[in-house]
C-alpha positions as CSV (number, residue, x, y, z in Angstrom):
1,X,3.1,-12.9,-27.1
2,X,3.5,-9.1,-26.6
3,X,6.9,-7.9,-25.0
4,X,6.4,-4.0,-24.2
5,X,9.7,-1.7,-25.0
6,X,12.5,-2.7,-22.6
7,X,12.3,1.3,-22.0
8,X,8.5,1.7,-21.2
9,X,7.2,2.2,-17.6
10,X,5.0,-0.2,-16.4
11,X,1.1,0.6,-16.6
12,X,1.2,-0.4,-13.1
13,X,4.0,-1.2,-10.4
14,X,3.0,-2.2,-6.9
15,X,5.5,-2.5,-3.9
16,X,4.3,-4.1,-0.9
17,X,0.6,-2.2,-1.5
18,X,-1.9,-2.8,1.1
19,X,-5.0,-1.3,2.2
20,X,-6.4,-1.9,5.9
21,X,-10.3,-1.5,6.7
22,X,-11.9,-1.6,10.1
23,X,-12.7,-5.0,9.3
24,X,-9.2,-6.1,8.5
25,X,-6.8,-6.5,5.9
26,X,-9.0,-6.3,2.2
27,X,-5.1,-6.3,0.3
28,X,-1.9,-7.0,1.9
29,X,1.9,-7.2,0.1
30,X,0.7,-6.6,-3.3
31,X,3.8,-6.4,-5.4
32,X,3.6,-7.1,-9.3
33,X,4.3,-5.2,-12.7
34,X,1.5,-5.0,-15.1
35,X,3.8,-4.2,-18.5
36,X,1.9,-1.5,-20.8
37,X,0.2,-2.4,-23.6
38,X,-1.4,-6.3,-22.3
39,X,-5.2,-6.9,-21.7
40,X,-5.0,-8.3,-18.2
41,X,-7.6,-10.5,-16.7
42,X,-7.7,-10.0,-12.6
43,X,-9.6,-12.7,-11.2
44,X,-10.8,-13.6,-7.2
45,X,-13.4,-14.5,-4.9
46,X,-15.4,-11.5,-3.9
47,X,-13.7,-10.0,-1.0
48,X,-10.2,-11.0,-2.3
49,X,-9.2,-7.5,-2.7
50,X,-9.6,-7.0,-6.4
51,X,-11.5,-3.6,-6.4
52,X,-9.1,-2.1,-4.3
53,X,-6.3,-2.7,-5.6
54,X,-7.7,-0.7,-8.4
55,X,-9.2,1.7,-6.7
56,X,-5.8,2.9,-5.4
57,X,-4.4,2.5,-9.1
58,X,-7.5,4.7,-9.9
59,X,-6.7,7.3,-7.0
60,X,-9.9,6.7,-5.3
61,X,-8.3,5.7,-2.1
62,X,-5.0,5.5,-0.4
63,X,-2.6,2.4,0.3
64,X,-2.4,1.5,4.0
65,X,1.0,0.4,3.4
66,X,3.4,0.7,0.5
67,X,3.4,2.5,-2.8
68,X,1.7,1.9,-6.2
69,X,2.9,3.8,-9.4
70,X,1.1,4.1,-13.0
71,X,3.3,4.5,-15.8
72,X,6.3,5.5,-13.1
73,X,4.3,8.4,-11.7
74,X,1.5,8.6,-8.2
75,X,-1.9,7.9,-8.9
76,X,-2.9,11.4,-7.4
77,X,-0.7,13.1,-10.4
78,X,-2.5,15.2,-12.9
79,X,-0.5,13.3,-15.7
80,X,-2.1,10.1,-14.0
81,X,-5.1,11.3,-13.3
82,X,-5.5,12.3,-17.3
83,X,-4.4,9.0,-18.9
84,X,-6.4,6.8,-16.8
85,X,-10.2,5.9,-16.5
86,X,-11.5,3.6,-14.1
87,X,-15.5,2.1,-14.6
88,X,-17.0,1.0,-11.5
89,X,-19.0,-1.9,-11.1
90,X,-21.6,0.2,-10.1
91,X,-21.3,2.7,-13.2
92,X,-22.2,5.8,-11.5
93,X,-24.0,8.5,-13.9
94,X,-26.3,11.4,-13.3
95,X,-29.6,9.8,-13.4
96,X,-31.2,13.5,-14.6
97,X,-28.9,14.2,-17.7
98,X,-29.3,12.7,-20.9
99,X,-26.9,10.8,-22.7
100,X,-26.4,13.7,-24.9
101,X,-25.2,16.0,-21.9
102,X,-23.1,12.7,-20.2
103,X,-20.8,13.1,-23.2
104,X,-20.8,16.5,-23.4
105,X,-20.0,16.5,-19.8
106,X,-17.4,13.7,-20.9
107,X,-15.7,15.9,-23.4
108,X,-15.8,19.5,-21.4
109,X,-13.6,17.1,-18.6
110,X,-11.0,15.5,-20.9
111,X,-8.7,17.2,-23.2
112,X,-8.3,13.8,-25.2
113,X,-11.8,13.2,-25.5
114,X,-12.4,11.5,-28.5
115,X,-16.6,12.6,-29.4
116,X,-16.9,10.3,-32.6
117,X,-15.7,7.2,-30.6
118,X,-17.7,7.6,-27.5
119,X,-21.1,8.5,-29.8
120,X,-20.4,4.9,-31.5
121,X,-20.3,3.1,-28.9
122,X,-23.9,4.6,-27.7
123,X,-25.3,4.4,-31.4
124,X,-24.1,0.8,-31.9
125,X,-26.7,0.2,-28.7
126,X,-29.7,1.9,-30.7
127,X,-29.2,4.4,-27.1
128,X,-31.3,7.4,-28.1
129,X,-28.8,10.7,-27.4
130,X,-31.6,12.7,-25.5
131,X,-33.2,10.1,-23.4
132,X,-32.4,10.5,-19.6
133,X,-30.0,7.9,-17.7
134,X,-32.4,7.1,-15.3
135,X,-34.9,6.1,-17.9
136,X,-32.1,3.4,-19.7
137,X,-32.1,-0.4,-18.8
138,X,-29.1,-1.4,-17.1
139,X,-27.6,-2.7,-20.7
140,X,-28.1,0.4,-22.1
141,X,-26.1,2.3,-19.3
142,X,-23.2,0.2,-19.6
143,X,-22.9,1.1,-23.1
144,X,-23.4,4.4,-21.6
145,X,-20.5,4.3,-19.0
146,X,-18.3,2.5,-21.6
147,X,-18.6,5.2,-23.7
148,X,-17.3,7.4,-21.0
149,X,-14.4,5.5,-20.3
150,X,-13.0,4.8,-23.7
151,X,-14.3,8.5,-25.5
152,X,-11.5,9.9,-23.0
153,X,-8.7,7.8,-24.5
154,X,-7.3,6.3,-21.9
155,X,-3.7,5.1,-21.7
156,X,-4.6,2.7,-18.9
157,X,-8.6,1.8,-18.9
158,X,-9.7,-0.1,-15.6
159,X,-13.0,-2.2,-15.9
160,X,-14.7,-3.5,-12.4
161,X,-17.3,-6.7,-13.6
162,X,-17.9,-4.0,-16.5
163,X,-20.4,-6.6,-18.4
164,X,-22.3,-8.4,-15.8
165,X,-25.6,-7.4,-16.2
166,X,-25.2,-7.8,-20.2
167,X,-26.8,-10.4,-22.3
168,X,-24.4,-12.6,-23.8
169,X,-24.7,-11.1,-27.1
170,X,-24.5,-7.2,-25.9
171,X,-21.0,-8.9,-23.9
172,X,-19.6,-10.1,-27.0
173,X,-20.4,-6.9,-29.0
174,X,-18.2,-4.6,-26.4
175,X,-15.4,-7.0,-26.1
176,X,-14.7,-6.9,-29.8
177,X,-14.9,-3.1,-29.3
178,X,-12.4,-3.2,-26.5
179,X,-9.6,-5.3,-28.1
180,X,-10.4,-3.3,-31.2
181,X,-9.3,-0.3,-29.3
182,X,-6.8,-1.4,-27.0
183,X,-5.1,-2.9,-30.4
184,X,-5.2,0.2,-31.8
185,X,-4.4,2.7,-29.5
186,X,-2.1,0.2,-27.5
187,X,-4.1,0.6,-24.0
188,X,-3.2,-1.4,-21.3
189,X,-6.7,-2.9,-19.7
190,X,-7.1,-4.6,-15.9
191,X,-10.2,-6.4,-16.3
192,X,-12.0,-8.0,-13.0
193,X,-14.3,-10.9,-14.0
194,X,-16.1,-13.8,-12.7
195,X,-16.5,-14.7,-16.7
196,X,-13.4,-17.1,-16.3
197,X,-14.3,-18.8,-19.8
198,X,-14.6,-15.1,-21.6
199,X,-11.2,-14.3,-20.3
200,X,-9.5,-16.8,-22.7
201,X,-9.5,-15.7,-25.9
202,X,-9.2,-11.7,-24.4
203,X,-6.3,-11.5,-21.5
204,X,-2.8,-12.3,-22.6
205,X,-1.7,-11.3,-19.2
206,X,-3.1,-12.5,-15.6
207,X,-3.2,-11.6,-11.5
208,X,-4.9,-13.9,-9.2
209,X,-5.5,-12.6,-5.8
210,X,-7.4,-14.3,-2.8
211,X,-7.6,-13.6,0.5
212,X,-6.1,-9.9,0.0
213,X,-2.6,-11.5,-1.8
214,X,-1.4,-12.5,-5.2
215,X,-1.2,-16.1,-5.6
216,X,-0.9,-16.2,-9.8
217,X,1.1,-13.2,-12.2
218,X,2.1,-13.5,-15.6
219,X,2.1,-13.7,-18.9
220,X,-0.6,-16.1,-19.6
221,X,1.2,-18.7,-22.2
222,X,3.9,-19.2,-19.6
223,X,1.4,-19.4,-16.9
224,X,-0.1,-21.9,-18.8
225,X,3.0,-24.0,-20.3
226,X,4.8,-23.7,-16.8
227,X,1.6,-26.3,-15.7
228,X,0.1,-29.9,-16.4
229,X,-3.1,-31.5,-16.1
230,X,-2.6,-35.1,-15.0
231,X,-5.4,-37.8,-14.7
232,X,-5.4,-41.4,-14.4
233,X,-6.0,-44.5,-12.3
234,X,-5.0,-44.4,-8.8
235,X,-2.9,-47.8,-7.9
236,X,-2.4,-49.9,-4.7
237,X,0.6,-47.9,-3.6
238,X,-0.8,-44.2,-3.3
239,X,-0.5,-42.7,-0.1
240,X,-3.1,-42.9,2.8
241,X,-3.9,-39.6,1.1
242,X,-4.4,-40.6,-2.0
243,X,-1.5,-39.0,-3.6
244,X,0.5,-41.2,-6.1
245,X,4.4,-41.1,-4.8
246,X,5.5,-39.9,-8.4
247,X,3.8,-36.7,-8.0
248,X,5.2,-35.2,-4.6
249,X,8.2,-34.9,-6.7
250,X,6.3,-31.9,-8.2
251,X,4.5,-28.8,-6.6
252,X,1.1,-29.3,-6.5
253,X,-1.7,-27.4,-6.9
254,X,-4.7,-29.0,-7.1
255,X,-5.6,-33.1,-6.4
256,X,-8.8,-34.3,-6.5
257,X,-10.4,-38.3,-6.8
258,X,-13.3,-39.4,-7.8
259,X,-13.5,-43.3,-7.0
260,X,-10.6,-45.1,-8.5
261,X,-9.1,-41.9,-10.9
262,X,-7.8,-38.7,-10.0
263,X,-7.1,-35.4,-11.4
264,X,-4.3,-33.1,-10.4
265,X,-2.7,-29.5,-11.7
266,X,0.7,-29.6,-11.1
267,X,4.1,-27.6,-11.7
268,X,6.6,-30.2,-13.0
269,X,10.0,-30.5,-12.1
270,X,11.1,-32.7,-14.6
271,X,9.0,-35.9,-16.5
272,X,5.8,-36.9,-15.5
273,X,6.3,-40.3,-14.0
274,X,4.0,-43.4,-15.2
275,X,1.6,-43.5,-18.4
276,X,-0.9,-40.6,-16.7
277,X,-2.3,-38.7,-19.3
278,X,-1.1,-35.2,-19.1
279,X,-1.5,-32.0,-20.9
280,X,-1.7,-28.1,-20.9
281,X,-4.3,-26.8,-19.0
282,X,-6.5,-24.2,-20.9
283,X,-6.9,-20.7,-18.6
284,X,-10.1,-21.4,-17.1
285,X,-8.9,-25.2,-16.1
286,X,-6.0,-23.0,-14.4
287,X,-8.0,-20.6,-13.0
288,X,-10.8,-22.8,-11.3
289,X,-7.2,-24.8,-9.5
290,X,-6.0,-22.1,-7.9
291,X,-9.3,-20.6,-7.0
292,X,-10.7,-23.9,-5.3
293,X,-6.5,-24.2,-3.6
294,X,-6.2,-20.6,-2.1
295,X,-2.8,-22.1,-0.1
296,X,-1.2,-23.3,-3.5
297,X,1.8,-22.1,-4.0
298,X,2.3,-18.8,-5.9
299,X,3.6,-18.5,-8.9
300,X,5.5,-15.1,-10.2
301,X,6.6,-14.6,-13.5
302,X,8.9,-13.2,-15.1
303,X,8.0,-10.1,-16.6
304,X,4.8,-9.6,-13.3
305,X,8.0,-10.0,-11.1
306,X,9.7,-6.7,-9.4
307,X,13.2,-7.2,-9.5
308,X,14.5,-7.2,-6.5
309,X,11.6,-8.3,-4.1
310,X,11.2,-11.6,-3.3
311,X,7.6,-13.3,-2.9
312,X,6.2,-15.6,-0.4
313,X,3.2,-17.8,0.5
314,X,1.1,-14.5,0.5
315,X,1.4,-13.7,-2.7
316,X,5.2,-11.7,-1.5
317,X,8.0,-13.0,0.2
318,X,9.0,-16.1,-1.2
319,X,11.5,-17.0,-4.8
320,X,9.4,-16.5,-7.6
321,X,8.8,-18.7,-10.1
C-alpha cells in the first residue's frame, strides 16, 4: 500500500465542490483528498457527476459551490495548469494535422514535453507520423491523444473512459504503459471507467459517486478488508423482509435472495453470527454493491477523509468511516 509523504499536498482536495446546470445539480458536497502518487479508479452511473468533477480539477469549468485545489494550488494557476493533463472522453484533435504536427504542436505548448515518450507510444500502435487525424481509426487516435497527455509529463494525468473504443488487446497494451509511467515518474492518475473488472489489478485508491455525491473513498485494501460477503441459507426466523436478525447488527449494503439462499455485503461490527460463509469481497464484487444500493451508506476513509469535515448520507455530512 502506498502512503505519500506526510508533507506532500494532495493531487486533489475538494471542500464541499459542486457544480449546478440548468438541469439541476450534476455534483453536489464533493469533499475528498486524492493523496499524490495512487492510481485512482472513479467509478458511477453516467450522469453521476464524474466528468465534472474533473473537469473543474482540469479547469475547464467552475465549481457552483465550494473550492477544489490541485497539489494545494487553484486549478486556473499557471503552476496547475502546467502539471496537469486532462484526456476527454471525446479526445478532441485537429482532424487536418498529422500526427507528426499533433506532437510538435504538443511539444511547442509544454516546457516538459518529453518527444521520445510521446513518439513511443504512437510507434508501438504502427501510427504512421504523417498520416492526418482524421484519416486514423478511433484506436489509432487514442494512442494519438495518449501520447499527448503523457509526452507532457504530467504530475497529475486525468483519463475520462480513455480506452473504450479499444480492443481488448490495444487496452491491455496502454495500461501496462500507464502504470509503467505513473511508477516511474510517481503521477498521480483519476481514471473514470465502466471496466469495473480492469480496475482491479490497476487502482490502489477509489471514489464512487452517484447521484452527483461520494458514496465510497479510499484506499482500496481497506475499502476492501473493512467489508464481507455473506451467503447462505435463509431460516424460518428471518424477517418478513427476508433479512436474518443476526445481520441488522451490521450496516448493510447490499441483500439480495434467490429462493431459499441469500447474499449480502456488509460492514461488520463485530463476528459474523451463524455458520454463513463469509469472505473479502474482491473490488468489482464491491463495486457492483454499491452501484446497484445508491442509498448505502458511505464509507470515508481515512486517508480520502478531509480532516475536519464531517460526511453524510450524500456522500458529506455524516462521521466517516
Amino acid at each position: 500500500m502506498y502512503v505519500a509523504a506526510p508533507s506532500q499536498e494532495p493531487a486533489i482536495e475538494a471542500h464541499g465542490v459542486g457544480r449546478n446546470y440548468r438541469r439541476g445539480w450534476a455534483l453536489r458536497d464533493c469533499s475528498f483528498r486524492l493523496p499524490a502518487g495512487r492510481i485512482c479508479g472513479l467509478v458511477g452511473p453516467n450522469g453521476a457527476g464524474k466528468t465534472t468533477l474533473m473537469a473543474i480539477a482540469a479547469n475547464l469549468l467552475h465549481p457552483t459551490e465550494g473550492t477544489l485545489k490541485v497539489f494545494g494550488a487553484s486549478p486556473e494557476s499557471v503552476e496547475t495548469r502546467r502539471r496537469t493533463a486532462f484526456l476527454a472522453q471525446e479526445k478532441p484533435l485537429f482532424r487536418r494535422f498529422s500526427v507528426a504536427e499533433t506532437l510538435r504542436m504538443g511539444r511547442e505548448l509544454n516546457p516538459g514535453w518529453d518527444q521520445r515518450a510521446a513518439e513511443n507510444i504512437v510507434r508501438a500502435g504502427n501510427v504512421p507520423l504523417e498520416a492526418k487525424i482524421g484519416t486514423l481509426s478511433g484506436g489509432q487516435r487514442t494512442r494519438v491523444a495518449f501520447a499527448l497527455a503523457f509526452g507532457k509529463r504530467p504530475d497529475l494525468l486525468m483519463l475520462d473512459e480513455p480506452m473504450s473504443d479499444l480492443d481488448p488487446l490495444v487496452r491491455h497494451e496502454l495500461m501496462d504503459t500507464l502504470m509503467a509511467e505513473a511508477a516511474q515518474h510517481g503521477t498521480t492518475v483519476l481514471m473514470s471507467s465502466h471496466m469495473l473488472s480492469e480496475l482491479e489489478n490497476v487502482c490502489d485508491f477509489l471514489l464512487v459517486m452517484s447521484t452527483g455525491g461520494l458514496r465510497l473513498a479510499g484506499d482500496v485494501d481497506e475499502l476492501r478488508s473493512a467489508h464481507l460477503l455473506v451467503h447462505g441459507a435463509r431460516s424460518a426466523g428471518d424477517s418478513v423482509q427476508g433479512l436474518p436478525a443476526e445481520l441488522t447488527a451490521h450496516t448493510l449494503v447490499e441483500y439480495r435472495t434467490s429462493g431459499g439462499q441469500f447474499n449480502a455485503l456488509i460492514r461488520p461490527t463485530g463476528p459474523v453470527a451463524r455458520q454463513w460463509q463469509a469472505d473479502a469481497p474482491n473490488l468489482e464484487e464491491l463495486l457492483l454493491s454499491y452501484l446497484r444500493c445508491p442509498d448505502a451508506p458511505p464509507m470515508i476513509t481515512t486517508q480520502a477523509r478531509i480532516p475536519g469535515q464531517v460526511y453524510g448520507s450524500h456522500g458529506s455530512k455524516t462521521v466517516a468511516a
